[in-house]
matplotlib code that plots the C-alpha trace (Angstrom):
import matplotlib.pyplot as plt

x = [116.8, 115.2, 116.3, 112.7, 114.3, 116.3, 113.8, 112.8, 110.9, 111.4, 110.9, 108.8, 110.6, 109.9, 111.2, 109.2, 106.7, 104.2, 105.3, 105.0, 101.8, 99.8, 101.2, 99.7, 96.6, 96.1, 96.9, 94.1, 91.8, 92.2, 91.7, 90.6, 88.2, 86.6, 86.0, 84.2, 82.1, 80.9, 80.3, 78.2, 75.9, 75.2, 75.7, 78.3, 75.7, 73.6, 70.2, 71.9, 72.9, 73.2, 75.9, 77.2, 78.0, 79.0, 81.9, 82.6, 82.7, 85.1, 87.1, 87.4, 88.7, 91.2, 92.2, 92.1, 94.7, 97.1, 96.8, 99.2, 101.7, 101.6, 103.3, 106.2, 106.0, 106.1, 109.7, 111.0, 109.5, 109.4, 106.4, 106.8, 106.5, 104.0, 101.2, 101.8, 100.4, 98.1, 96.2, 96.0, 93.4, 90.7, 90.1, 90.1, 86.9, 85.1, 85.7, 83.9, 80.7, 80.6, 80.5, 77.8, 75.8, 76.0, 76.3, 75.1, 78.4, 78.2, 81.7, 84.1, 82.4, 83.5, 86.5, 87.6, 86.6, 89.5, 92.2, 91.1, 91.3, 94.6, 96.3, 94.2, 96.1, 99.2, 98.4, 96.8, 100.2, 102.4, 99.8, 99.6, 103.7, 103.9, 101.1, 101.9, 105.8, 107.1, 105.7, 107.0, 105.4, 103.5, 102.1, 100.7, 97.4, 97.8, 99.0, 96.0, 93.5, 95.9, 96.0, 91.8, 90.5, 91.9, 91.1, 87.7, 87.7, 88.3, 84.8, 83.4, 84.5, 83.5, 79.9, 79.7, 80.4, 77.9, 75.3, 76.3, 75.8, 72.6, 70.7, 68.3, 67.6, 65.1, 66.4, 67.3, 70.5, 73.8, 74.6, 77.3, 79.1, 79.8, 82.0, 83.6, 84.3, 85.8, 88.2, 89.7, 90.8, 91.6, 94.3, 96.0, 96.5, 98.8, 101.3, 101.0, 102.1, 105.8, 106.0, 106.4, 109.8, 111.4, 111.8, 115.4, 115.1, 112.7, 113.7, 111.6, 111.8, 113.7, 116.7, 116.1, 115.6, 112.7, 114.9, 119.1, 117.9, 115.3, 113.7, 114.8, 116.1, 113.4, 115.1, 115.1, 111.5, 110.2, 112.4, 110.4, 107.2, 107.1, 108.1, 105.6, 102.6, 104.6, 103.4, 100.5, 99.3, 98.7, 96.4, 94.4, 94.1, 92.6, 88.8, 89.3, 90.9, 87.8, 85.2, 86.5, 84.9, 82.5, 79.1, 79.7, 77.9, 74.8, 75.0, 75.6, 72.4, 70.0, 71.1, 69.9, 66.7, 66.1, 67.0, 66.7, 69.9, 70.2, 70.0, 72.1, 74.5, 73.4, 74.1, 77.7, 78.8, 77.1, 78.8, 82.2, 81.6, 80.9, 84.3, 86.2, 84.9, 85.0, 89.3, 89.3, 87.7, 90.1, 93.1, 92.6, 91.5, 95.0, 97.7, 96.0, 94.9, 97.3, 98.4, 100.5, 100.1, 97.9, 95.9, 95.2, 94.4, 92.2, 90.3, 89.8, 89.2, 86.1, 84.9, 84.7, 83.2, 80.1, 80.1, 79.5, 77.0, 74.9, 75.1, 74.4, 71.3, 69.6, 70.4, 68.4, 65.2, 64.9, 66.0, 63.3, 60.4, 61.1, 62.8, 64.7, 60.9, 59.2, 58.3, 61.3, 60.2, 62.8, 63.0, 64.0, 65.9, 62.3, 60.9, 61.0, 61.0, 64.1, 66.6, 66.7, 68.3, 70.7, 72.1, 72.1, 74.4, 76.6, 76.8, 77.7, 80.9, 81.6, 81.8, 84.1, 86.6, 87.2, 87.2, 89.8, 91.7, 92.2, 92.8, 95.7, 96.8, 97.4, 99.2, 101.3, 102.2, 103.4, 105.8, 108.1, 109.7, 108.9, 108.8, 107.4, 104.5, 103.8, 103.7, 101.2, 99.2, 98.7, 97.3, 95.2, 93.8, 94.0, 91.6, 89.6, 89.2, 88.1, 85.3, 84.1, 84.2, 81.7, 79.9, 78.9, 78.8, 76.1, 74.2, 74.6, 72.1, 69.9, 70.6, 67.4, 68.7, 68.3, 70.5, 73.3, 73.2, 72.8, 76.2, 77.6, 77.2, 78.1, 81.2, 82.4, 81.4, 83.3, 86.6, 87.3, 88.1, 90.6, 91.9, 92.2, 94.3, 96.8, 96.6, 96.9, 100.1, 101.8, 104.3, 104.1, 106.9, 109.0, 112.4, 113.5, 114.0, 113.8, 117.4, 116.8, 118.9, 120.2, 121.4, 124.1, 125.3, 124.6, 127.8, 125.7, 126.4, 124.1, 121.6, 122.1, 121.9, 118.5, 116.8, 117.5, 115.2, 116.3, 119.5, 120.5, 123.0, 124.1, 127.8, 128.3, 129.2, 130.2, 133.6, 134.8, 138.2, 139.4, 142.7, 144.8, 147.6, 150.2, 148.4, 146.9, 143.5, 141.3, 137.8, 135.2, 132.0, 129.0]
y = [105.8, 102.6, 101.8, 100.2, 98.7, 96.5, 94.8, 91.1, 88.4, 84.7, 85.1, 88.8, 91.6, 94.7, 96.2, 93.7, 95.3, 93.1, 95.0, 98.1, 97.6, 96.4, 99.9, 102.5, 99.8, 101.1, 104.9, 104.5, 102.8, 105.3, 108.2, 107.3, 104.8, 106.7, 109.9, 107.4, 105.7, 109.4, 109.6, 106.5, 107.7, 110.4, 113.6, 113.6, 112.7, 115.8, 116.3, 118.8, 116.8, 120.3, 121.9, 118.6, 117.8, 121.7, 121.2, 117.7, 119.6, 122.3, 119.0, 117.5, 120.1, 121.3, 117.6, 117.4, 120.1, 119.5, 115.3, 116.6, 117.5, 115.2, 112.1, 114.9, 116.0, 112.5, 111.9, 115.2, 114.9, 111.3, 109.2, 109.6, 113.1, 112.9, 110.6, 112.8, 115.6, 113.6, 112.4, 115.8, 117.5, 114.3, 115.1, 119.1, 117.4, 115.8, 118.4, 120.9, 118.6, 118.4, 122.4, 122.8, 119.7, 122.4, 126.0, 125.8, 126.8, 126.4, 128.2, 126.4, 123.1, 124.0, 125.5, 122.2, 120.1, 122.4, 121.2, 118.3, 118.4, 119.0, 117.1, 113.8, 113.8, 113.8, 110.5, 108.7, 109.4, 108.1, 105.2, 104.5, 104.7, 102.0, 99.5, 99.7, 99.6, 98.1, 94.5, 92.1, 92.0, 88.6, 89.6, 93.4, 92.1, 90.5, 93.8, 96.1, 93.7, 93.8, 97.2, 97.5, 95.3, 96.9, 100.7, 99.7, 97.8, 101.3, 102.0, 98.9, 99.5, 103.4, 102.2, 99.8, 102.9, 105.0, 102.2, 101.1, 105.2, 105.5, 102.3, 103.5, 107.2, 107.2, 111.0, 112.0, 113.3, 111.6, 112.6, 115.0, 111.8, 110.0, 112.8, 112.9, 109.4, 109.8, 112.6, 110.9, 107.7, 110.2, 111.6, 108.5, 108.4, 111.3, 109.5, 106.0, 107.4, 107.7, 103.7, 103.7, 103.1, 105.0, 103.2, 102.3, 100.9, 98.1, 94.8, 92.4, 88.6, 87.7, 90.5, 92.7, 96.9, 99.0, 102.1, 102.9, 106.3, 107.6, 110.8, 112.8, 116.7, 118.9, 119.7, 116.1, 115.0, 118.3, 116.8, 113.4, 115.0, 116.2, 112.8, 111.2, 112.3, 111.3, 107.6, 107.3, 104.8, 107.5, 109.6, 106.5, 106.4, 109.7, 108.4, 105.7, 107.8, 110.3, 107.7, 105.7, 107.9, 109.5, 107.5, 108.5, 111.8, 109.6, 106.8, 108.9, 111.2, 108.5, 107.3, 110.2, 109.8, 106.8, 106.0, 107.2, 108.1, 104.9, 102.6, 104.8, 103.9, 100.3, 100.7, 102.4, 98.9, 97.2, 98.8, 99.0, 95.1, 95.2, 96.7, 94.5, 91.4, 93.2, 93.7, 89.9, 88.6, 91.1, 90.3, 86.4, 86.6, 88.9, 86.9, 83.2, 82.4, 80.0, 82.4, 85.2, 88.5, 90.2, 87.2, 87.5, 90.8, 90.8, 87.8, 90.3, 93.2, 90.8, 90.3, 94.0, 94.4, 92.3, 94.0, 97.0, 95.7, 93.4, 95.6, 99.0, 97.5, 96.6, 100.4, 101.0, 99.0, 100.8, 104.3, 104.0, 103.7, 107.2, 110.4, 113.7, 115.5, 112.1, 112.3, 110.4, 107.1, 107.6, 103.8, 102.1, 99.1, 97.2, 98.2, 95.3, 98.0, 98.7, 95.3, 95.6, 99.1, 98.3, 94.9, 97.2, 99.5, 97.1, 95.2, 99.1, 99.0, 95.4, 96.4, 99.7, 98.2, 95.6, 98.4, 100.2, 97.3, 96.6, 100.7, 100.2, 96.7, 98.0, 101.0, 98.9, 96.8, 100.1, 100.4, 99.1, 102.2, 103.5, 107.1, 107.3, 105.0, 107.6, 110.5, 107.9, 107.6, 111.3, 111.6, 108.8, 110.6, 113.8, 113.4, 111.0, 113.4, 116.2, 113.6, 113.8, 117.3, 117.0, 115.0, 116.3, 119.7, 117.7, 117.0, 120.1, 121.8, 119.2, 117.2, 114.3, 111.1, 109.4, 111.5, 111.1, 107.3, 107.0, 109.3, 107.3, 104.2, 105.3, 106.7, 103.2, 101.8, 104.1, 103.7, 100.0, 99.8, 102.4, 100.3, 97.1, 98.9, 100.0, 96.3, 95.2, 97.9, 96.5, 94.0, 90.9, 91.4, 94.8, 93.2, 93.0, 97.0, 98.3, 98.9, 95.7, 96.6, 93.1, 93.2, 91.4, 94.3, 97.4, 98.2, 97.4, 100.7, 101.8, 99.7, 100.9, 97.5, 96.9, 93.3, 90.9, 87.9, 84.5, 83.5, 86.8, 89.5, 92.7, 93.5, 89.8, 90.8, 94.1, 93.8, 93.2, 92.2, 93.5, 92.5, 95.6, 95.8, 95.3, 92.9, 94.8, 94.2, 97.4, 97.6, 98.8, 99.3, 99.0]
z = [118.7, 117.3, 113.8, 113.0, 109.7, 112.0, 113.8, 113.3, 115.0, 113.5, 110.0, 110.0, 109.2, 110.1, 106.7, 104.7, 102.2, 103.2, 107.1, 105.4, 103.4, 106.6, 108.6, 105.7, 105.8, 109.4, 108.9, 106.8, 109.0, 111.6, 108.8, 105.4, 106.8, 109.6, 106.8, 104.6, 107.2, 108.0, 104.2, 103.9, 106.5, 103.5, 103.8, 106.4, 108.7, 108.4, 107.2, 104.2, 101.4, 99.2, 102.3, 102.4, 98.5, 98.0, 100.9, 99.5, 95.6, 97.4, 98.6, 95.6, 93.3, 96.0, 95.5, 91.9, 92.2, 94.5, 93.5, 90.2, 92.4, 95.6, 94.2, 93.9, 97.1, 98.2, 96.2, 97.9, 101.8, 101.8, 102.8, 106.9, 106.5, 103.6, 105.4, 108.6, 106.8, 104.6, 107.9, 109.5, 107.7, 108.8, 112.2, 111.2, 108.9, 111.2, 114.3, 111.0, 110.9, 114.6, 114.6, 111.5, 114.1, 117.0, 115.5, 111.7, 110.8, 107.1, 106.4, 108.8, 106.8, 103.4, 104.1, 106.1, 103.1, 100.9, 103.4, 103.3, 99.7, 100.1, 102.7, 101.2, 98.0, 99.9, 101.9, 98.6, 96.9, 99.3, 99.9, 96.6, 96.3, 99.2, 97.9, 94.3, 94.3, 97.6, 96.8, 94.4, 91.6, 91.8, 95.2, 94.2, 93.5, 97.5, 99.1, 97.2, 98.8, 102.8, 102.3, 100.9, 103.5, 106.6, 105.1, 104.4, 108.2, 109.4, 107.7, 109.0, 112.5, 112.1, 110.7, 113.6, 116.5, 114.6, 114.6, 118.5, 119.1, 116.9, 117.3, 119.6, 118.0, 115.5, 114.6, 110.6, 112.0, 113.5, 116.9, 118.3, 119.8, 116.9, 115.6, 118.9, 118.8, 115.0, 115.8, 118.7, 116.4, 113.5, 115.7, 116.3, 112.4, 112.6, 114.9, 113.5, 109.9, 111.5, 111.3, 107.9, 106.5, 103.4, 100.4, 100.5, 103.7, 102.8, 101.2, 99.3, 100.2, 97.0, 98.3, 96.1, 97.5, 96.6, 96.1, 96.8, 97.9, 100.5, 98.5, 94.9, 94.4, 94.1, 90.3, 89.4, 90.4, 88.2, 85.2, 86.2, 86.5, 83.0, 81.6, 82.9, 80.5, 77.5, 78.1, 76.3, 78.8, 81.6, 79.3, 78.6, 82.2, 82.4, 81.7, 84.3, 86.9, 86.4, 86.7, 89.9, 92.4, 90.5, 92.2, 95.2, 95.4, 93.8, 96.3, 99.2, 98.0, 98.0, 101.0, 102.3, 100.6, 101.7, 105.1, 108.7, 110.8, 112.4, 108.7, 107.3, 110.2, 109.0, 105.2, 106.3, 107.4, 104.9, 102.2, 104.0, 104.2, 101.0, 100.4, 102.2, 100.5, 97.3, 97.5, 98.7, 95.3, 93.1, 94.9, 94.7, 91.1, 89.9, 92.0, 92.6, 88.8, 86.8, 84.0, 82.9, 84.3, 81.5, 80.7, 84.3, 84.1, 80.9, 83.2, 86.1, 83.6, 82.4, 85.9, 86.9, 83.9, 84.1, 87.8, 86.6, 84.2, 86.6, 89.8, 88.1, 85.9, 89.1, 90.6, 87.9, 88.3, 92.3, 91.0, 88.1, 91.4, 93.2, 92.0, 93.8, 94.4, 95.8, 99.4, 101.5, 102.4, 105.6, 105.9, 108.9, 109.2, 110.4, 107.3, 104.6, 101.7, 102.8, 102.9, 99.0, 98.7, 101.7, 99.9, 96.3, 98.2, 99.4, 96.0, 94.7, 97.3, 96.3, 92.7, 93.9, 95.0, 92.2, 90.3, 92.3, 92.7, 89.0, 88.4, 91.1, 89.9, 86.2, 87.4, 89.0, 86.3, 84.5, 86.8, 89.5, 90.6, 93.8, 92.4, 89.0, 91.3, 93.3, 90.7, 88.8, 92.5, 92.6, 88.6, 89.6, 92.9, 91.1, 88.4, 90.3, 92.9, 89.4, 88.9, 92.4, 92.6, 89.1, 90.5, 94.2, 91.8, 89.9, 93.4, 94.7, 92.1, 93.0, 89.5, 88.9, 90.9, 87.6, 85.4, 88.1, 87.8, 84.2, 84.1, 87.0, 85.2, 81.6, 82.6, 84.0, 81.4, 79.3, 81.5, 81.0, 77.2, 77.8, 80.7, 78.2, 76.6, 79.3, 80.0, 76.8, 76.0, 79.3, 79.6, 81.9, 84.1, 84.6, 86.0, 82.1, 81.6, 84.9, 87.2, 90.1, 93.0, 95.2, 98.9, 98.0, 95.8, 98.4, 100.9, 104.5, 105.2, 103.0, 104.2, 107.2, 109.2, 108.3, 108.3, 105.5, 104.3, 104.7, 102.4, 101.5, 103.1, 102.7, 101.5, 100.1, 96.4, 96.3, 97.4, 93.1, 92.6, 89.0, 88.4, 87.3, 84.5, 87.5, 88.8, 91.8, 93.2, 92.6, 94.6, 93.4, 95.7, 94.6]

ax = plt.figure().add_subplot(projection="3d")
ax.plot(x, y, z, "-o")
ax.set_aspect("equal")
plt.show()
């Protein structure tokens, strides 16, 4: 058998977070990213935006549940074993829509979008473990936007497919194909998980190791578990967490309002675009800026804030001109009406994912610890995935398009003095308090003759010589 920890060409390790961050960035592509180009042709590409926000509500709270728990699960399976089962509820997704597009099967839909629910919250913690804790810490701000630019190029490429499939069908619906075409890449997800190395097999570029041990005891990760909300830090999260996702249900709605099949196929790779530039201009303004961590921070903090403002405040001035009960307009992509709506939704994704960045970027400061990161990745999925579930609940009962932005927008608005003060509460560099584990200090057997960076090797210090009272060498192993 291949030990995949091992390999290494010139100067790229396999077992290099940077390796590792780039492999979960394509699990994601082929899942993650596929599921939300469907999404961003609104309504799952039907013409039922009520079916399709009451399975997505059903998804969401089946999420909100199980996301408590996955980072735990994660610690106990591991995160092969955790992203294998993460991916498969996807495809099980999409082959549901396909079905409701031929048979009007309203009941396989919703109860897909519970699986989902749960297998999701398993991927996003052990995701979220990887991105947030295998990096070091001056280059997490770089692996969020790897790992947010090659997702959200899994929506690009997924919006591009549908809009190659749709662009000459002037239908309100997506065709049969383009599910077909999703569930085939979704599949590959499920196999491509595998790649991903445990924790304690991975090794930073300054020597250090992520973790000296591959998973925790089922008895010891519940003792964990409860610790965890006696940080004040991760209840202040809890109003940021619920308002990451919550526009989505809004957005996706007036998508649907809006546009015909094949411009909704359009605004899907406009806002995964949108997404993709959006992760560049986070990451760059966390890890390239000349200061300390939190004064970089508080600088980015500033930024997403006058995002939120700017972006949202023109949502405003177009949702203000038509409401739920106007007559759709159906635009099509010909239609000049229609080119200011599609760049507002891509400025909404741009503005999501600096968002999301700086959510992920200050849960990573809290921590460097591989596990306590992926207990923190699940709370954050977990009640993010609560606000969804509100929300779509919200557009489900057919709840005035302006009453779902203003809510939208006020509860980002909300979020972010609560996350200045995680910021603010968090110190600039973990290395001082938390256990850092060198190569040089592991016996290579427990490393288990995986690939080291330049100027560092396994075994080299821990070989101690303590001179004894009779003036024997005793050895002590590390």
């Amino acid at each position: 058998m291949v030990n995949l920890a091992a390999i290494k060409v010139g100067n790229v390790r396999y077992n290099s977070p940077t390796t590792q961050v780039v492999i979960v960035g394509f699990v994601c592509f082929c899942s993650v990213g596929m599921f939300s180009a469907i999404s961003n042709l609104g309504a799952g590409g039907t013409q039922d935006p009520q079916l399709s926000s009451t399975a997505n509500a059903t998804l969401y709270a089946c999420f909100a549940i199980m996301g408590f728990f996955a980072g735990s699960v994660n610690n106990i399976l591991g995160p092969r074993l955790t992203l294998s089962l993460g991916t498969s509820g996807y495809s099980l997704y999409i082959g549901s829509l396909w079905c409701y597009q031929v048979n009007g099967t309203r009941s396989f839909l919703i109860a897909a979008g519970a699986i989902l629910g749960i297998t999701a919250a398993l991927l996003w913690s052990a995701q979220g473990s990887v991105m947030m804790s295998y990096p070091l810490e001056k280059d997490k701000g770089r692996a969020f936007s790897i790992f947010w630019m090659i997702f959200q190029s899994g929506t690009l490429v997924g919006s591009a497919i549908a809009l190659g499939i749709q662009a000459n069908s002037t239908l309100p619906t997506v065709s049969t194909s383009v599910y077909v075409a999703f569930m085939i890449i979704m599949l590959t997800s499920i196999a491509t998980s595998w790649l991903i190395l445990p924790p304690n097999s991975v090794v930073r570029g300054d020597g250090t190791v992520v973790e000296l041990t591959a998973a925790l005891g089922p008895r010891e990760e519940f003792s964990h578990f409860l610790k965890l909300f006696k940080d004040k830090r991760v209840v202040a999260l809890f109003p940021v967490c619920f308002a990451s996702n919550y526009f989505y249900a809004y957005q996706g709605a007036i998508t649907v309002h809006l546009f015909n099949g094949r411009t909704r196929a359009l605004t899907a790779l406009v806002t995964g675009l949108g997404s993709i530039l959006g992760a560049l201009f986070l990451g760059v303004l966390i890890d390239k800026l000349p200061f300390r961590r939190r004064m970089r921070s508080f600088i980015a903090l500033a930024a997403v804030t006058a995002l939120a403002l700017g972006i949202w405040i023109g949502g405003l001035v177009l949702q203000v001109q038509f409401t739920r009960q106007s007559v759709p307009p159906v635009w099509d992509w010909t239609d000049k009406a229609a080119i200011g709506p599609i760049i507002l939704l891509g400025a909404y994704y741009f503005g999501d994912a600096a968002y999301q960045g700086l959510a992920y970027y200050t849960m990573s400061a809290m921590s460097n610890d591989a596990f306590r990161l992926a207990r923190l990745a699940g709370y954050y999925k977990g009640v993010q995935s609560a606000g969804g579930a509100v929300s779509f609940g919200m557009d489900a009962v057919a709840t005035p398009y302006l009453t779902e932005h203003l809510v939208s927008w006020l509860l980002l608005l909300f979020s972010l003095p609560f996350m200045f003060y995680v910021l603010y509460m968090t110190p600039d560099t973990n290395y001082d308090t938390e256990s850092v584990y060198h190569v040089e200090d592991v016996a290579d057997e427990k490393m288990g003759g995986a690939a080291m960076p330049k100027g560092h090797h396994a075994d080299e210090h821990v070989q101690v010589a303590n001179m004894t009272r009779d003036g024997e060498v005793d050895q002590k192993a590390y």
